[in-house]
N, C-alpha and C positions, 0 to 999 in steps of 0.2 A: 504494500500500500504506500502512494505517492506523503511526501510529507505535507503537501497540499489537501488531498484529500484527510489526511488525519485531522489537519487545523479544520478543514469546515465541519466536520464530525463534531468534535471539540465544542466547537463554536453553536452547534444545532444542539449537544447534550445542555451545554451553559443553559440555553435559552428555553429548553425545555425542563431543566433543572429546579429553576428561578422560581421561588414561594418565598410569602412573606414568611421573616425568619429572625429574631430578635440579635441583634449587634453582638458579636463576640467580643469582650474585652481585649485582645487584641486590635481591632481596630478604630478604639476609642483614644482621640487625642483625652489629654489631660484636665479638663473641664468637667467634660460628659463622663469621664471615669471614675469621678469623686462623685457624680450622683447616681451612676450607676450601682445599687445595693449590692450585686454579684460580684464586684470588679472592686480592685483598689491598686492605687498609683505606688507602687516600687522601685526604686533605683529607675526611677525617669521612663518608665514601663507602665501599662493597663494588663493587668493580671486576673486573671482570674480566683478569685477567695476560693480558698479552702475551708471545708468546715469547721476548723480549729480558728477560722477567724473570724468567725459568729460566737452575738455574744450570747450566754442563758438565754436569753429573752427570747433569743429568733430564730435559734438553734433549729427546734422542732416544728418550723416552718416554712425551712430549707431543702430542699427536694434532697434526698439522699443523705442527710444527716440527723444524728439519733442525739440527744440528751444522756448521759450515761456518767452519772458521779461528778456532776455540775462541770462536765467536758464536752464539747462539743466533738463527737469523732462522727469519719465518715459511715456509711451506713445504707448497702443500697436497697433501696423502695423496690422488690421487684414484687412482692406480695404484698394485698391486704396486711398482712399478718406483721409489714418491717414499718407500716406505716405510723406516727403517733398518735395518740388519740385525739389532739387537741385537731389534726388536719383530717382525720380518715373519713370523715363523713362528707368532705369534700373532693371526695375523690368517688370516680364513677362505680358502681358496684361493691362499694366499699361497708362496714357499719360496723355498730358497734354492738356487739351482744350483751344478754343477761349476765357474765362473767367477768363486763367491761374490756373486754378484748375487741382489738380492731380485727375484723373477718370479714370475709365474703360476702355478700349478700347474698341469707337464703331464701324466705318466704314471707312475709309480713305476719305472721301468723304465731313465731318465733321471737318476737322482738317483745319485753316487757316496756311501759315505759311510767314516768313520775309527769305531776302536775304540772313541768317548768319543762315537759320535753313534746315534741311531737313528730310524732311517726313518717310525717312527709321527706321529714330530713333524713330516715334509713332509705327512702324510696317514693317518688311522686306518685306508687299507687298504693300507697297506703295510710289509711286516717285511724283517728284514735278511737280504740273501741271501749266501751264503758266498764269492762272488765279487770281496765289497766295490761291489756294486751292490744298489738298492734293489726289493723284487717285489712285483707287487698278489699280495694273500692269494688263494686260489683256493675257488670256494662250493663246500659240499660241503651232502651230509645232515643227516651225526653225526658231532660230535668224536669221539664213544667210538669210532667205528672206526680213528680214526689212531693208526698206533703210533711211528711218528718226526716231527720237528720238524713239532709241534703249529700254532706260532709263523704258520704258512704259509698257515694255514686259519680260513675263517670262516663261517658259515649267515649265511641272509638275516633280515633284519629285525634290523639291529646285536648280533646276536649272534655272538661271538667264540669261537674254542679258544684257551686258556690251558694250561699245566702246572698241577696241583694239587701240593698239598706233600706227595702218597705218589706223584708222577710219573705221572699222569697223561692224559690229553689228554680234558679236561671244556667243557663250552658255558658260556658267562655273556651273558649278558642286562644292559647295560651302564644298566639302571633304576634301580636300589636297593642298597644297598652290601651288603646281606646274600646278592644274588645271586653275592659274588665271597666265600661261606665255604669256606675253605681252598683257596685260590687267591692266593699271592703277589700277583696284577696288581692287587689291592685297594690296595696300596703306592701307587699308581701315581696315585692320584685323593686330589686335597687335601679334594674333599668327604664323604670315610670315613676312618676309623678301624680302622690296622690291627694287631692283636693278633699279635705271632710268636711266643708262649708255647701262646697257644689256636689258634692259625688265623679266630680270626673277624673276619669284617669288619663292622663296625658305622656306622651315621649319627654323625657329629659331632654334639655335644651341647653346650649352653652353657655347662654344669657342669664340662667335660673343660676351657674355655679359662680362662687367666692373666687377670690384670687388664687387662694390656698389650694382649690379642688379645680382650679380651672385645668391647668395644663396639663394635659393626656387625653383619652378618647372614651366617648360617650357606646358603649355598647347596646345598639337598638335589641329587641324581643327576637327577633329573624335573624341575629347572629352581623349586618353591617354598622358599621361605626362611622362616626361624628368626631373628627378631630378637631379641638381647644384650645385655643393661646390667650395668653393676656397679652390686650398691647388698648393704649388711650386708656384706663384705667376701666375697661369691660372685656369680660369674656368671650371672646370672637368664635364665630365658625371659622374653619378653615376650608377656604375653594378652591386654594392653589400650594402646591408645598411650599413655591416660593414667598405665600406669607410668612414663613418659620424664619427666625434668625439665630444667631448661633446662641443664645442664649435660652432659646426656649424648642431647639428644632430635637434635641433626643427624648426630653422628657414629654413635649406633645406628643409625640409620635409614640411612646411607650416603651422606648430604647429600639424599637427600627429602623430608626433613620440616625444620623448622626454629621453633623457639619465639617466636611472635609471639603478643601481647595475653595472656599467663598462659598459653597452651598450646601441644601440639606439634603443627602443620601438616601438612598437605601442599602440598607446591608448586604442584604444579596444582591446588589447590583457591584458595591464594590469586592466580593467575592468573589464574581464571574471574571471579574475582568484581571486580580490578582493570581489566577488559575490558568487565565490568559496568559499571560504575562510570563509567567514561571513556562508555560511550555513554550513561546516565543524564544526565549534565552535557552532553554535546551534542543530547540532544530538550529540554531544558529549561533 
């Protein structure tokens, strides 16, 4: 094979390679590395932390690192089982049993729970049963037919019964935050806005956030995002990357972009091209 041919091979893997992919502290200059939480600046270097450089506090909220005799050591998550308790329920298939052990998720049916806990969090089909034991919801047609504990019941295709705020037993459709208007369970989702004066449930908006929670990105219900910056003392949407400046382009963007040569990046756009690069200097 021609060394030409290999470079456009190369060049077609890059380009089909290319996903959004958070910045490696290698290729963070000195600014974006001190706020990068994974990364820290060493002998004129962006490094990647060890978990011995996390402190108590954050230890066991660090992907692959355990808590173990107020030391922070590595520790890899490849089960349920290596994960800590304070993160396992945030993790897909994950929970915590009657034994307080992080395990697998088996069946709703398994799970005890207390006053201060509920069952949605071992699994979205499971609500709390009056017995102090946890139940899979059960598929029906149509909320509006049920007239007692709503909570129990769900239709197919992530469509749930909710109480509405005139007591109801109403469907939502778990898409768009406007599907949960006057429906309390809107509370319930950090990516809406919920109104108790009006009952509406509304998308998070840039405008709605403080300085402090502005910069990063808004995660809509359907999984796309709304990127954030301060600049004129309001929370902006972003239309173009080139509104980012170097002081606000990695933490908007959530650490995948980052300001190199006058502008704001993408990560894996300067990783195609350093892959490039390195095989350019080895055909010639």
């Amino acid at each position: 094979m021609s060394n030409q041919l290999k470079l456009q091979l190369l060049i077609l893997l890059i380009v089909n390679k290319s996903y959004e992919s958070e910045c490696n502290c290698d290729q963070l200059e000195e600014n974006d590395c001190k706020i990068a939480k994974q990364c820290k600046f060493n002998q004129n270097q962006c490094q990647l932390k060890s978990c011995q450089d996390y402190s108590i506090s954050e230890c066991n909220y660090v992907d692959n690192c355990n808590l173990e005799n107020n030391i922070c050591i590595n520790h890899n998550w490849s089960t349920c089982a290596d994960i800590p308790l304070e993160v396992c329920e945030l993790h897909d298939n994950c929970a915590i049993n009657n034994e307080n052990q992080c395990r697998e998720f088996t069946k709703c049916e398994d799970y005890q729970f207390n006053k201060n806990q509920n069952c949605n969090s071992k699994n979205e089909n499971c609500y709390n049963g009056i017995d102090g034991y946890c139940k899979s919801k059960i598929v029906i047609g149509n909320c509006q037919d049920i007239q007692q504990e709503c909570e129990k019941y769900k239709m197919l295709d992530k469509t749930y019964c909710v109480i509405s705020t005139d007591n109801k037993c109403v469907s939502i459709e778990i898409t768009q935050c406007s599907n949960m208007n006057g429906t309390p369970a809107c509370s319930l989702y950090e990516e809406c806005n919920w109104d108790i004066s009006t009952s509406i449930c509304s998308e998070k908006r840039c405008n709605d956030l403080n300085q402090q929670n502005c910069n990063g990105s808004i995660k809509n219900l359907n999984g796309d995002k709304t990127i954030c910056y301060w600049d004129n003392d309001v929370c902006q949407k972003m239309s173009s990357i080139d509104d980012l400046s170097e002081t606000n382009c990695y933490q908007s963007t959530n650490g995948y972009n980052t300001w190199k040569d006058g502008q704001c990046q993408e990560c894996t756009q300067l990783s195609g091209i350093i892959i490039l690069i390195n095989y350019l200097i080895y055909l010639f």
